[in-house]
C-alpha positions in Angstrom: 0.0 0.0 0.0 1.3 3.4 -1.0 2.0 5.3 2.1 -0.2 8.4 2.4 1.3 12.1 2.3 0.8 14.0 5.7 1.0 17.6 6.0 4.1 18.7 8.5 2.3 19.9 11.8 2.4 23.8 12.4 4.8 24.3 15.4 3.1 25.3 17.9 4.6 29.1 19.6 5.4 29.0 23.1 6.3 31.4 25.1 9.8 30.3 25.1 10.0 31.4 21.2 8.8 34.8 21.8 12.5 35.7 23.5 14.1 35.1 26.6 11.5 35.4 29.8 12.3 36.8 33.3 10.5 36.3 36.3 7.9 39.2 37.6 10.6 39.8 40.5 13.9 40.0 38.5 14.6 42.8 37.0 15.4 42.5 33.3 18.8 42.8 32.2 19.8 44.3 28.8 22.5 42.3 28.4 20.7 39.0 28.2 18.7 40.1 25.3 15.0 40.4 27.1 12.2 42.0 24.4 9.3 43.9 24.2 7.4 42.4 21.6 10.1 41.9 18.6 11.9 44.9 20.2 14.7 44.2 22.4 15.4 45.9 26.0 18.3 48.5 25.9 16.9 49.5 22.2 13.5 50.4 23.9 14.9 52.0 26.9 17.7 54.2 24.3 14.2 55.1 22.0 11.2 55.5 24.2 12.8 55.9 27.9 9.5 57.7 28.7 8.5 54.3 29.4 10.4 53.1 32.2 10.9 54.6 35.9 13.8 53.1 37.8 16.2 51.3 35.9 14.5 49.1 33.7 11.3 48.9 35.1 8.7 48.6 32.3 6.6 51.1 32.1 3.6 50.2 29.4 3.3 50.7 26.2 2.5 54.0 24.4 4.1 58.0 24.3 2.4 60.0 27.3 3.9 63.2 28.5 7.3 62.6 30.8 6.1 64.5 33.5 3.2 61.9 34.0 5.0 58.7 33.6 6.0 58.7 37.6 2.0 58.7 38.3 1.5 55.1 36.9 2.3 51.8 36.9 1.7 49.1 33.9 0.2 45.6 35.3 0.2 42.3 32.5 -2.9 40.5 32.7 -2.9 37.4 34.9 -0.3 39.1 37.5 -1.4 37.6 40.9 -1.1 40.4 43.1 -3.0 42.5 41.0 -5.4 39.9 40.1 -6.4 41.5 36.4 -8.2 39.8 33.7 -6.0 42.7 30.8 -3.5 44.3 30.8 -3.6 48.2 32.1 -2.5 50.7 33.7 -3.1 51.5 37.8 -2.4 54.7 39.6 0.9 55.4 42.2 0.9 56.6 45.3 2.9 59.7 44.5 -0.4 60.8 42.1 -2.8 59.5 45.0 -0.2 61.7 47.7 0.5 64.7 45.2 -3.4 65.3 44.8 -4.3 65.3 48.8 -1.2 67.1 49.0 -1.8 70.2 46.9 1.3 69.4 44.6 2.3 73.3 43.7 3.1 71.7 40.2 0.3 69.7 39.6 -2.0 71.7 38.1 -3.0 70.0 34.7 -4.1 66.7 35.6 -3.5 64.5 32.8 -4.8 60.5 32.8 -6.1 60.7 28.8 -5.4 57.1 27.1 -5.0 55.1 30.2 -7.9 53.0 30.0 -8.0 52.9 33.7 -10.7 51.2 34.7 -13.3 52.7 37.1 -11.7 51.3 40.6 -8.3 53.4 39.8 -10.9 56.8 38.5 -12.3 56.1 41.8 -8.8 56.7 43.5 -8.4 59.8 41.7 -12.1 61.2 42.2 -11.9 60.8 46.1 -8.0 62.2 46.1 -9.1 65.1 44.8 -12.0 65.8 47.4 -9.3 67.8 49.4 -7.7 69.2 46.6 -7.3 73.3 45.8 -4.6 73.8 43.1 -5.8 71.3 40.1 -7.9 73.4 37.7 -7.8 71.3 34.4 -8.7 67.4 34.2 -8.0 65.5 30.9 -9.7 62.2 31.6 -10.8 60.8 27.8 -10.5 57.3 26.8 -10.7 56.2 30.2 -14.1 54.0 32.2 -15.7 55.9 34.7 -18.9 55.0 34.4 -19.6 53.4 38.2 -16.9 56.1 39.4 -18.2 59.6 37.9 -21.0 60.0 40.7 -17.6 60.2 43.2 -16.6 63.2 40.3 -19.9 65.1 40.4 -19.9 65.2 44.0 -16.6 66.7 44.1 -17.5 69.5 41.1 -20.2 70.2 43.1 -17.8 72.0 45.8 -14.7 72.5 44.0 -13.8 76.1 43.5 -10.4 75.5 41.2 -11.5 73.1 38.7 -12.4 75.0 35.2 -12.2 72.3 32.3 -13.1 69.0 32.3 -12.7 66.3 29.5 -14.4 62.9 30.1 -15.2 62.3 26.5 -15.0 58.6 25.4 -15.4 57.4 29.4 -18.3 54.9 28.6 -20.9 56.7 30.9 -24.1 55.6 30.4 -27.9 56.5 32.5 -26.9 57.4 35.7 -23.8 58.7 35.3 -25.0 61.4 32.4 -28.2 62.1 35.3 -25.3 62.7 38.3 -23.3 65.1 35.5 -26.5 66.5 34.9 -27.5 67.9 39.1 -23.4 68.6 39.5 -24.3 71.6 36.5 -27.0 73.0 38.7 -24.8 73.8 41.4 -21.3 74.4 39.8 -20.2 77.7 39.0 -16.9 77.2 38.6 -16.3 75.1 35.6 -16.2 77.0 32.4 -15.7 73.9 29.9 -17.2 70.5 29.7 -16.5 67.9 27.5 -18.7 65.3 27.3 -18.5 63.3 23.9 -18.8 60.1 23.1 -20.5 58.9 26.1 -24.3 57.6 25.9 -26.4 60.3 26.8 -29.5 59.4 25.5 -32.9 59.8 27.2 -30.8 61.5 30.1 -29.9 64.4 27.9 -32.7 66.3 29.8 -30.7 65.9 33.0 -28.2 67.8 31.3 -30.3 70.6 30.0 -31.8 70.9 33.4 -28.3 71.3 34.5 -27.9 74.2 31.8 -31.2 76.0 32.8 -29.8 76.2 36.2 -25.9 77.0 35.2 -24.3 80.2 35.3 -21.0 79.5 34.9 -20.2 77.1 31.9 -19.1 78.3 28.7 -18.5 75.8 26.3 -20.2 72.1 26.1 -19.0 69.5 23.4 -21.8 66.8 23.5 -20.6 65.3 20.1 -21.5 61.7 19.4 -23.6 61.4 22.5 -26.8 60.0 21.2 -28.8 62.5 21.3 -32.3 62.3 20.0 -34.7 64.9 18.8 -36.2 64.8 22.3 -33.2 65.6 24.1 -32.0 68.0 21.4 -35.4 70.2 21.7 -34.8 70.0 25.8 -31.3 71.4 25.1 -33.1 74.3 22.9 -35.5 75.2 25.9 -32.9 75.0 28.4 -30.6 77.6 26.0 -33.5 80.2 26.0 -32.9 80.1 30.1 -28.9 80.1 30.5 -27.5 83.4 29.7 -23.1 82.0 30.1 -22.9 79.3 27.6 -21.3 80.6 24.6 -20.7 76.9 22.8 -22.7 74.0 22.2 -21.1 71.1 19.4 -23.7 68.5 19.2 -22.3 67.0 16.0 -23.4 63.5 15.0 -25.8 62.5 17.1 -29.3 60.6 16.5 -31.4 63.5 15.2 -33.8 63.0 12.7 -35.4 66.4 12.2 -33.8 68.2 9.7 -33.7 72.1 11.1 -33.5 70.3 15.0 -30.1 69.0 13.8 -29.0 71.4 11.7 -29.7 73.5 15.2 -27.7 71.2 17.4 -24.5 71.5 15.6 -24.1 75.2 15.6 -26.0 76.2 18.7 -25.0 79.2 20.5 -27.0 80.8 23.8 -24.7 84.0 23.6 -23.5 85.8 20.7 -19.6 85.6 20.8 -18.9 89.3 22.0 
């Protein structure tokens, strides 16, 4: 009998052919040709030392600003300490300190691209309770969704705090409500950005908030899914608020022609 032809079997990858491997207590050594990826050790540290804090500690992947790289720590998915089902980053101390602290420098706080998940935006919320000399917070493309309550409640007495960016936060019903009461109260913050969250049939908490503002300027509620509903609650709400000088609703779910058209170029003040 003629003997059959077999396909070779694939080789299966281990983790052994992806490069050398180090143990999550041993600090990597260049010279024993650890990688990244397909990228090896020292050339990462020489090209993007942004990443690492202390020696070679790895630091995560991506370009963020220098000054924020001592503020966070990168975790692999499956570490047991950390107990994580993905990879992502977690907050320091030192951010956690610097905020109850009233860091003199720490003005601008900056946690865009993270994708920290809402137990570390917790942290952050409730560190800044105390805090006086913060007055811009850049918080898109995190989760904060279960945490932005412990936000609200903190915008509600802050007196520093003028911008806000929690676009792309995946905040849904309650969340958008909770924004919406924070604007009733708040004076202080001049500009809110609030795109690509889910808005929805809650978009008349936020124009309740407006009706009752005096202090916000600008609101960017792009991609929010808004609907002609929520859109005609926004107009009434405009015809009561005498700060807001920008509204972008770009995008959004309206069907009425003139409602949308309306939406995307609304203005409650004249620009002087």
């Amino acid at each position: 009998m003629a003997a059959v032809a077999t396909k070779p079997k694939a080789k299966l990858m281990i983790a052994s052919d992806l490069g050398p491997r180090f143990s999550k207590t041993e600090k990597p050594d260049p010279t024993k040709g650890q990688t990244v990826g397909k990228t090896p050790w020292n050339e990462l540290q020489r090209e993007m030392p942004e990443m690492f804090e202390g020696g070679n500690k790895y630091h995560g992947p991506g370009r963020f600003p220098p000054e924020t790289m001592a503020y966070f720590s990168f975790a692999f998915k499956g570490q047991q300490a950390a107990k994580l089902d993905r990879s992502c980053y977690m907050v320091t101390q030192r951010l956690l300190d610097d905020l109850a602290n009233n860091a003199p420098n720490l003005t601008v706080l900056d946690v865009e691209n993270r994708q920290l998940i809402d137990l570390e935006m917790l942290k952050i919320f409730e560190a800044l309770g105390t805090n006086s000399t913060v007055t811009e917070l850049k918080l898109a493309h995190n989760s904060s969704d279960e945490s932005v309550g412990e936000l609200c409640a903190m915008l509600r007495t802050n007196r520093s705090i003028t911008k806000v960016d929690i676009s792309s936060n995946d905040i849904h019903d309650k969340g958008i409500s909770a924004l919406g009461e924070m604007l009733k109260t708040n004076s202080t913050l001049k500009e809110l950005n609030l795109a690509s969250n889910f808005c929805r049939g809650e978009t008349k908490d936020i124009a309740a908030g407006l009706a009752a503002n005096r202090g916000l300027t600008k609101l960017n509620l792009n991609v929010s899914q808004i609907d002609d509903a929520g859109a005609r609650a926004l107009q009434v709400a405009l015809e009561q608020n005498k700060t807001l000088r920008e509204l972008s609703g770009f995008n959004n779910v309206v069907i009425d022609k003139e409602l949308r058209k309306w939406l995307k170029t609304a203005r409650c003040v004249p620009d002087l």
